[in-house]
N, C-alpha and C positions, 0 to 999 in steps of 0.2 A: 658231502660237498667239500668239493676240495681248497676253496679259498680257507675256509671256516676249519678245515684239519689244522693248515699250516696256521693259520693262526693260536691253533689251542696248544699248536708243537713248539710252536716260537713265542707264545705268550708270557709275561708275568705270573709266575707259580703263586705270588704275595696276593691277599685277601684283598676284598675291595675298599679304597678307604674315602669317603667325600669327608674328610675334615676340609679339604682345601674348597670342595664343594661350597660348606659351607660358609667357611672366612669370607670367598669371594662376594656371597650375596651376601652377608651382612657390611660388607667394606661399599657397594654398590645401594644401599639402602634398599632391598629387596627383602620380600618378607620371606623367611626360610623355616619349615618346618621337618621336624624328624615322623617317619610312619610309627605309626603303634607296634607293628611286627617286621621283622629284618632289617637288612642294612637299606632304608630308601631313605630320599627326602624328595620332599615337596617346594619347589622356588616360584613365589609369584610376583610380578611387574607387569609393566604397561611400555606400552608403545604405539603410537598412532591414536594415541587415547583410547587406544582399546589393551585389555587386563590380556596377559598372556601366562600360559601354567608349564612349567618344565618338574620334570621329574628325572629321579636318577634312582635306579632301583632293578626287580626283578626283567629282565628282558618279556617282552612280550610277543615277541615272535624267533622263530628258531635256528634264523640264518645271524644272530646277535648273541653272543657268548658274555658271561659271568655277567657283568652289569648293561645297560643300557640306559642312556642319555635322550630324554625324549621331550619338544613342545607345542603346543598346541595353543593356537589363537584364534576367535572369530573374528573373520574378515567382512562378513557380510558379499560374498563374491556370489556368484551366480550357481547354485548348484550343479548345475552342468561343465563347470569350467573343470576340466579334470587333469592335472598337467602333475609328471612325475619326471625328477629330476635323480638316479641315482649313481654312486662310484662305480665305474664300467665294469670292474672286477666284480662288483656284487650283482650289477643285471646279467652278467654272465652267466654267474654263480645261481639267478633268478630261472633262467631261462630254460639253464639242462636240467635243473631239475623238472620247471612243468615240464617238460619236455617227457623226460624219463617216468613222468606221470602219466600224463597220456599215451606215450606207446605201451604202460606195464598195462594201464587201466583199460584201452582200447576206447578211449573217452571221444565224442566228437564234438564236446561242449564244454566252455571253462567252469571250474568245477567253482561255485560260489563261495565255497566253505575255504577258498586259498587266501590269503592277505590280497589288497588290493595291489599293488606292487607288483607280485607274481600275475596276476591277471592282466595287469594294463599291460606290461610288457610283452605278454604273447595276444594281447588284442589290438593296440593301438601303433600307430605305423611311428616308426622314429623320425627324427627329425635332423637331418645334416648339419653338422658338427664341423665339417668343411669348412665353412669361415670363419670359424672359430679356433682355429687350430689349438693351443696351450688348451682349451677347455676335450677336443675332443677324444685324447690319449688318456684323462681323467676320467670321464663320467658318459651318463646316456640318459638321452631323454624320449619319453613319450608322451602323446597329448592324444585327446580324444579328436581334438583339431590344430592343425598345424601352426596357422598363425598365432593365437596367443599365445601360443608356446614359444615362438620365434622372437613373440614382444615380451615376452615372463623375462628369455635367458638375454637382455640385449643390455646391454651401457651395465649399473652398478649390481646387479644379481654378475653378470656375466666375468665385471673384475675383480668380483668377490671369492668365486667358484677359484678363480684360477691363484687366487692369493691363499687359499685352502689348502688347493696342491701344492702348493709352495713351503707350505707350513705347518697347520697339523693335522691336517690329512692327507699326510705321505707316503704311507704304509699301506693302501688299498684298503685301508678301515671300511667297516661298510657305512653306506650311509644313504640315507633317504629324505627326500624333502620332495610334499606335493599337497596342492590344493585338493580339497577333498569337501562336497557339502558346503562350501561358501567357509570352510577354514583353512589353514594353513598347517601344515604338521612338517616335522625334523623327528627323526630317529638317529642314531649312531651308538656302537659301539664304545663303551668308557670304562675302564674300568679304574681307573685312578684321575677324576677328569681336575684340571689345574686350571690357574686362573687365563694362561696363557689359551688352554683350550676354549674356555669357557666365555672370554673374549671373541674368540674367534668365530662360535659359534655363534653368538648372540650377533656380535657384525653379521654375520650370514644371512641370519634367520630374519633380521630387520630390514634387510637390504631387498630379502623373497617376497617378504610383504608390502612393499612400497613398489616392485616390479610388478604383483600380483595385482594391484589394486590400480596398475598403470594400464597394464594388460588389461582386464574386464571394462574398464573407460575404453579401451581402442576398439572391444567388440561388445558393444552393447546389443541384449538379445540373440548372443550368442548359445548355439545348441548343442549339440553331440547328442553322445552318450547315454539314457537317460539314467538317474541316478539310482543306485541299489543300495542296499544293505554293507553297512560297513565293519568294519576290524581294526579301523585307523588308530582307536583309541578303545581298546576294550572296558577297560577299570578307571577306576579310580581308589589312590591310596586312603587308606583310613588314616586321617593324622592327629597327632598327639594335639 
């Protein structure tokens, strides 16, 4: 994968370090925990009155080098509601590879065993980015249905995405965010992640969630997709 060379060729050689991880959730009043084995931690808080869990630790899928920065929330959405929003570089970097799977494998069916990501992107039809201009040179979206997708990325997901590209995610970092199961999930690339980051993401991730739960109100008994077995969230860390 060629996003993912240059990034290990132009990367930080220095070890992963969340002290800054950590100051930040303890300056935030968030409860922060070290894992029992390796460099992870565990961050937990609330929003929308509902409890949200980040982790910062071993990556858990393959197109994410040295650490990964990842949260997950129940939103109570409609398990059908399937909407993937990720940095264009990375659904690129998504796409040839299923791609180069299927033509090595002779496959005529998506292979279940791929992250969800890799899947919706070669199942689910994109969504024009065209009036969105500053959003569409940054990222790409797919949905199982168009319109809540078009209500997910609209007003504060939409000038949040583009205050991203703006700031720390300007380097084609990869990065992922999608409703999945009636939850919400972020992944991204970190490997030294700071408060600046860390700000930014959690604006993000707060902002997907109040789009997302804006969204499912506009299509109530909405359908797609039906839903399958997931990878969104494999583990959980064992914490001290």
């Amino acid at each position: 994968m060629l996003q993912s060379l240059k990034r290990w060729i132009g990367g930080s050689r220095t070890g992963p370090d969340g002290r800054a991880l950590q100051a930040w959730a303890r300056q935030r009043g968030f409860n922060v925990k070290k894992v029992r084995s390796g460099e992870g931690l565990v961050v937990e808080g609330q929003s929308h009155g509902q409890p949200w869990r980040m982790e910062w630790g071993t990556p858990q899928r393959a197109y994410l080098l040295d650490r990964e920065l990842r949260l997950r929330m129940e939103l109570g959405l409609p398990p059908s509601l399937q909407m993937l929003i990720t940095s264009r570089a990375l659904a690129e970097e998504l796409e040839q590879a299923a791609y180069a799977l299927f033509t090595q494998d002779m496959q005529t069916q998506i292979d279940s065993g791929m992250p969800e990501e890799m899947r919706w992107l070669a199942m689910f039809p994109k969504i024009q980015l065209a009036a969105m201009k500053p959003l569409k040179a940054r990222f790409s979206a797919v949905a199982s249905a168009a319109q809540p997708l078009a209500n997910w990325l609209e007003g504060e997901l939409a000038t949040r995405l583009e205050e991203a590209g703006n700031t720390w995610l300007t380097n084609d970092e990869p990065m992922v965010l999608m409703t999945l199961r009636g939850r919400l999930y972020l992944r991204m690339e970190a490997l030294h992640p700071d408060a600046a980051l860390l700000d930014g993401v959690l604006a993000l991730y707060e902002a997907a969630a109040r789009s997302a739960l804006s969204a499912a109100e506009a299509a109530p008994g909405h359908g797609g997709w039906p839903a399958t077995g997931t990878t969104a969230w494999q583990s959980h860390f064992s914490e001290e």
